[in-house]
C-alpha positions in Angstrom: 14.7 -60.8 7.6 17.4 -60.1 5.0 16.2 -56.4 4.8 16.5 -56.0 8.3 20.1 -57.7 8.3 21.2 -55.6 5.7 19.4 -51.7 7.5 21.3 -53.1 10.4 24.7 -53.9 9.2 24.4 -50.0 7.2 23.7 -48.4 10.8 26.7 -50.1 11.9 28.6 -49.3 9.2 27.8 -45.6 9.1 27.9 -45.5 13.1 31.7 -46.8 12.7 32.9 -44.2 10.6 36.6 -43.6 11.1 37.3 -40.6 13.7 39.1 -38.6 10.6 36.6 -38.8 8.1 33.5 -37.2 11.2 36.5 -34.7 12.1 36.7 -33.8 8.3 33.0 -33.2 8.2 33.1 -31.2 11.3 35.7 -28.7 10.0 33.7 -28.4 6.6 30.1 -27.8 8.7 31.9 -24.9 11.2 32.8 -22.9 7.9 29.1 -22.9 7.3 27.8 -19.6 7.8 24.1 -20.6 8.3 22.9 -17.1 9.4 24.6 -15.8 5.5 22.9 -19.0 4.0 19.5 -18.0 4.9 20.0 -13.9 4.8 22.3 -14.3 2.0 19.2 -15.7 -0.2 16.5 -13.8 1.2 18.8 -10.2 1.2 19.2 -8.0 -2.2 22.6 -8.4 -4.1 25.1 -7.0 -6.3 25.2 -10.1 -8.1 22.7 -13.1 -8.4 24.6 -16.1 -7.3 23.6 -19.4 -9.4 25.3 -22.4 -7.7 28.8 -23.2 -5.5 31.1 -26.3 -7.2 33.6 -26.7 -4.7 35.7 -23.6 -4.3 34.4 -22.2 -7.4 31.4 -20.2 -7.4 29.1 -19.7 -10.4 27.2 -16.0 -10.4 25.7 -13.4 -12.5 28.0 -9.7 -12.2 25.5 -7.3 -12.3 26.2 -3.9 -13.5 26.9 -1.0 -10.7 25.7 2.3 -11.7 26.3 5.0 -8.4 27.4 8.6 -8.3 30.2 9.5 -5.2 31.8 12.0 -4.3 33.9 12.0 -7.3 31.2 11.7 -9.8 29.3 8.7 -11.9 30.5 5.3 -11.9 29.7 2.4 -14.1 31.1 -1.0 -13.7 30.6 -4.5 -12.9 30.1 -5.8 -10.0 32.6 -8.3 -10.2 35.1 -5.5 -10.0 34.1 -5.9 -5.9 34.2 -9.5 -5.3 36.0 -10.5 -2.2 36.0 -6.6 -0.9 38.4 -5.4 -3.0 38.0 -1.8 -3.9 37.4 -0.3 -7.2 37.4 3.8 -7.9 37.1 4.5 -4.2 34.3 2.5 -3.9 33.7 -1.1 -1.7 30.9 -3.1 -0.5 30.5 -2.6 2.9 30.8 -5.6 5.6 28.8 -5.4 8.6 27.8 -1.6 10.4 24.8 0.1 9.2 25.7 -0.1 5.6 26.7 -4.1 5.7 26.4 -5.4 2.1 25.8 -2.3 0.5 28.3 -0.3 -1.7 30.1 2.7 0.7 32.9 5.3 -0.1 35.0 7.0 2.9 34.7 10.6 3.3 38.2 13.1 4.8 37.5 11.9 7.9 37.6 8.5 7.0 33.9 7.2 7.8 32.1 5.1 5.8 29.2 7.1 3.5 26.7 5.8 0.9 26.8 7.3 -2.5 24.1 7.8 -4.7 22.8 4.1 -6.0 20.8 3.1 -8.5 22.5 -0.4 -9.3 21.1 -3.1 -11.6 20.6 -5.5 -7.9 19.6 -9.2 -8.0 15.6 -7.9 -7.1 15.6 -5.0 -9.1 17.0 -7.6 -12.0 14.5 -9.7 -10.8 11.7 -7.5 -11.3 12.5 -6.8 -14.6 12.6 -10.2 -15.4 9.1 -11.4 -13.8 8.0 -8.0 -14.9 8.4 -9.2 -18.5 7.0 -12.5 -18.0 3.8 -11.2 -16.4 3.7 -8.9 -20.0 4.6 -12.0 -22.5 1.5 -14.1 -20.3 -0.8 -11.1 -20.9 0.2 -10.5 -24.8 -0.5 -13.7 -25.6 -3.9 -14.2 -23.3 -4.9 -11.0 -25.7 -3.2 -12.9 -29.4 -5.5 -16.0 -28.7 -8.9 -14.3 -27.8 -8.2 -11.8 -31.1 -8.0 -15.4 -33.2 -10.6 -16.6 -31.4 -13.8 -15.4 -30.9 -15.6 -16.3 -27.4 -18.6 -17.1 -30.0 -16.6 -19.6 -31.1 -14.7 -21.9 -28.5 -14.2 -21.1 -25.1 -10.3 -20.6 -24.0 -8.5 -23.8 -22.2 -4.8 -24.6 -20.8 -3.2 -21.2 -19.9 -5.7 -18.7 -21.5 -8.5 -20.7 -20.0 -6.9 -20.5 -16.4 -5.8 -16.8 -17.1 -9.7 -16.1 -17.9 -10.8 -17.6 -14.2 -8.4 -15.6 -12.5 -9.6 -12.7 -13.7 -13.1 -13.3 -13.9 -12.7 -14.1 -9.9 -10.8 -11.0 -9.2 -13.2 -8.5 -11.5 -16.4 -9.7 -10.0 -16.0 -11.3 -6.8 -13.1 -8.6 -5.1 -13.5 -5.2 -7.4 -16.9 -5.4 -8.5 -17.8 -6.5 -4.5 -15.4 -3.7 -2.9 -15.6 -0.7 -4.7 -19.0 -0.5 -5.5 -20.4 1.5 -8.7 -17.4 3.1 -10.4 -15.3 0.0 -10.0 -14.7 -0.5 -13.5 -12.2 3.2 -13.1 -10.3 1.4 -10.6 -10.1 -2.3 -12.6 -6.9 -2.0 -14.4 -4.7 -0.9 -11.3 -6.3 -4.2 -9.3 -5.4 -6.1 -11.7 -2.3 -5.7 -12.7 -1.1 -4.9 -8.5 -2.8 -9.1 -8.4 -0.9 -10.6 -11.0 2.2 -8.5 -10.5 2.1 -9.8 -6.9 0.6 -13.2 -7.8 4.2 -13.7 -10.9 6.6 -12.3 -8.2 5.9 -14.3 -5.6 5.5 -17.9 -7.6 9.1 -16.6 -9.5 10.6 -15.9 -5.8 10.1 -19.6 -5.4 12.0 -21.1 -8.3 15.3 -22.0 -7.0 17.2 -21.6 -9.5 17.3 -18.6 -12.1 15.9 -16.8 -13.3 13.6 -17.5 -10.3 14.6 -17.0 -6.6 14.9 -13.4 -6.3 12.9 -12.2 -3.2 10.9 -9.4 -4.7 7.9 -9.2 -3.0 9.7 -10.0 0.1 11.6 -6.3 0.1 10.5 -3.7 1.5 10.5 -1.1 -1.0 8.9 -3.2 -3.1 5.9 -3.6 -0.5 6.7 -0.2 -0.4 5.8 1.2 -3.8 2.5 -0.9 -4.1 1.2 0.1 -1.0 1.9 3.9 -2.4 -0.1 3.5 -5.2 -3.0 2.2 -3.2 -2.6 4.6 -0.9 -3.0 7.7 -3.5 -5.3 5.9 -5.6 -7.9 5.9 -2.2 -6.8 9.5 -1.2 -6.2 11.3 -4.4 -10.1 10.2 -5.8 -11.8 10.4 -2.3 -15.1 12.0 -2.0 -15.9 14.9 -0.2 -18.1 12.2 2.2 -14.9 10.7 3.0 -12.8 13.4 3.9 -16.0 15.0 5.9 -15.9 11.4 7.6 -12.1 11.6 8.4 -12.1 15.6 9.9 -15.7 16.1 10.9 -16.9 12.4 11.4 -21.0 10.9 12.5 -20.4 11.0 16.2 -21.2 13.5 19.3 -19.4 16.6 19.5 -17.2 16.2 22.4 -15.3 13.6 20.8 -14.7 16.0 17.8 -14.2 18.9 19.8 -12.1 21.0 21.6 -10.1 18.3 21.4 -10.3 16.4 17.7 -10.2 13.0 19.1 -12.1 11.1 16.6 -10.4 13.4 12.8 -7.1 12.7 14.9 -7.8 8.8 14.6 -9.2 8.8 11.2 -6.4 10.5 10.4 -3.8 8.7 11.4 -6.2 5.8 9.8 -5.3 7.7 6.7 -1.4 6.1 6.9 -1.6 2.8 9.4 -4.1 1.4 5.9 -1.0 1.4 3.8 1.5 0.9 6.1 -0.3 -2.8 7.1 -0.7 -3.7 3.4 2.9 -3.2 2.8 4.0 -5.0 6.4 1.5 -7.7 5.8 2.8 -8.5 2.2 6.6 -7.8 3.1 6.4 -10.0 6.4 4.7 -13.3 4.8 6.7 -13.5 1.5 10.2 -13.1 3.9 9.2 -15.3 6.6 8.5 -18.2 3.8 11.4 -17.9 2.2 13.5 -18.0 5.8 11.3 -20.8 6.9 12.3 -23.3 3.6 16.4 -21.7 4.2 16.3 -22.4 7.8 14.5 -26.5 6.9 17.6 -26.5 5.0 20.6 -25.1 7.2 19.2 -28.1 9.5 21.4 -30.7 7.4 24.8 -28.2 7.8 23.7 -27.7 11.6 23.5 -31.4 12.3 27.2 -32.7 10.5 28.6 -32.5 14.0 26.0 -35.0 15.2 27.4 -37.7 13.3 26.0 -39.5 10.0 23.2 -41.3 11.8 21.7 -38.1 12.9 22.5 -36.1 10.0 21.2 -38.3 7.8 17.9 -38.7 9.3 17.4 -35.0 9.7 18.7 -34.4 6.4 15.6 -36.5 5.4 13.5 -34.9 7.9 14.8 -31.3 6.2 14.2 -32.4 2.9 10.3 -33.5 3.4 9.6 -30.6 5.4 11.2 -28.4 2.7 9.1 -29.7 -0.3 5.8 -29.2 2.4 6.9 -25.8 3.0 7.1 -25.0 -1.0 4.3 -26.3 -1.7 2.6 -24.5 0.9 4.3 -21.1 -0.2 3.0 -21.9 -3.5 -0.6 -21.5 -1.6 0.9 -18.6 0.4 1.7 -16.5 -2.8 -1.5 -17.1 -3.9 -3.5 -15.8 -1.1 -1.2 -13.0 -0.4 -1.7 -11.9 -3.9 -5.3 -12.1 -3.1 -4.9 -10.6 0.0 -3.3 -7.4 -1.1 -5.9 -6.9 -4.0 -8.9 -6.9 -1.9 -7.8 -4.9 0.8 -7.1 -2.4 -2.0 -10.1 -2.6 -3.2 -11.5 -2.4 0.1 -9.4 1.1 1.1 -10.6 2.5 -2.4 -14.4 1.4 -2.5 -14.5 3.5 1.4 -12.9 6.3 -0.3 -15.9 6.2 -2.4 -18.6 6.5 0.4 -21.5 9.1 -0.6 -23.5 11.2 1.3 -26.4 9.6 3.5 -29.5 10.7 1.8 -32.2 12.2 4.3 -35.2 9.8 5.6 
């Protein structure tokens, strides 16, 4: 009973909060920007933001390397924080170029210059780009001291040596049929690149946190590599299949119904392994922000509320991590076999004759 006397007399406390100190929370909670909390995580950056103290926020300048109108530019990007404007150049806020770094032509409209800026992902995948070549270096130190005749590989190397093994024989070896062993390295490394990028983006703090795998031209660049890996080393059986393909003549022509398909099958393969990768990996991240923004949303409410949502949020959130951390396995996964998959059809031979 003295529990329950003493949970009571809290609610009541917290329920009688003076009128200034709620009205002081309330002005604090409409400065929150929640849209900019989620987007502003999830979005690319000139510089990789670490933590807010107060009015003072701790961040990483990154450097800003473009070429305008008036030639190359190298600086940092603290030489922009708060828009201010450095050689002619300014980040952009809202329009088609919000958040990216514009210039103003004679007429005065805003243009993009040429940039190829050290960004919080590209930054990022440098970093988990390294980390993914420091695992593998010393996977290959310890089997070089250690001869599989002699102990089998446990902690890291051992886990390292299952992930492979699962990858090599149950997606490559299964998918691309008999010359998978041509195709091996690019399957692996695309799995693990994925597979360090995604676990990485889930690290709060850095050097984790930078959404890599959930932009675009990320998604982008791997599904391009797939894509000329399947079309580059087709067979002449697959490209018969795609312009003069197994079914009656009337769908082939006068009018190329069917090669039109394939064709256009050609593109929509890459184009849903890029979407299907991009889409997942962003809507994680903005489902764990958005768990989140629900404590700043729900100040107004009053401390009862908040603080019972802010428990509610906080749960949630760890749920949701710990199901990305599923999530950025199997979309790792994913992505590998239906690679595989696209490259082992490329492969198809000719039907031999009964």
């Amino acid at each position: 009973m003295k529990k329950l006397r003493y949970i009571v007399m809290l609610l009541l406390l917290l329920a009688i909060v003076p009128a200034e100190t709620l009205k002081a929370q309330n002005d604090e909670a409409a400065d929150v920007d929640v849209n900019e909390l989620v987007f502003g995580h999830i979005g690319d950056a000139y510089e990789w933001h670490i933590a807010t103290f107060g009015n003072t926020s701790l961040s990483i300048p990154l450097p800003v390397i473009v070429k305008s109108s008036t030639g190359w530019h190298v600086f940092s990007s603290s030489k922009l924080e708060g828009g201010e404007e450095y050689e002619g150049l300014y980040i952009a806020e809202g329009g088609a170029y919000d958040g990216k770094i514009v210039e103003r032509d004679a007429a005065g409209a805003e243009i993009r210059p040429f940039d190829i800026s050290i960004t919080k992902d590209v930054l990022g995948l440098f970093i988990n780009s390294a980390i993914l070549v420091v695992i593998m270096i010393a996977c290959a130190r310890w089997y070089k001291k250690h001869p599989v005749e002699q102990s089998a590989p446990r902690g890291g190397v051992g886990m390292m040596e299952a992930l492979i093994l699962m990858i090599y024989d149950d997606v490559i070896k299964g998918c691309v049929g008999e010359d998978y062993k041509r195709y091996a390295p690019y399957l692996l490394t695309a799995f693990f690149f994925v597979l360090v990028n995604n676990l990485m983006g889930l690290i709060p703090i850095f050097p984790g946190g930078a959404n890599v795998t959930g932009n675009i031209a990320i998604t982008l660049v791997l599904a391009l590599c797939t894509f000329l890996l399947t079309n580059i080393f087709g067979t002449k059986e697959y490209w018969k299949e795609i312009f003069w393909p197994d079914v009656p003549t009337w769908l082939k022509a006068p009018v190329p119904m069917m090669p039109l398909i394939e064709f256009f099958g050609i593109f929509t393969k890459p184009f849903a392994l890029m979407i299907r990768l991009f889409a997942n990996i962003m809507a994680g991240h903005a489902a764990v922000l958005s768990l989140i923004a629900i404590i700043f949303i729900t100040v107004k409410a009053g401390p009862i509320i908040n603080g019972s949502m802010t428990f509610v949020a906080v749960v949630f959130g760890i749920f949701m991590n710990a199901l990305e951390i599923l999530v950025a396995f199997i979309q790792a996964y994913v992505f590998t076999m239906l690679s595989a998959v696209f490259i082992g059809l490329s492969r198809v031979k000719g039907h031999e004759a009964k």
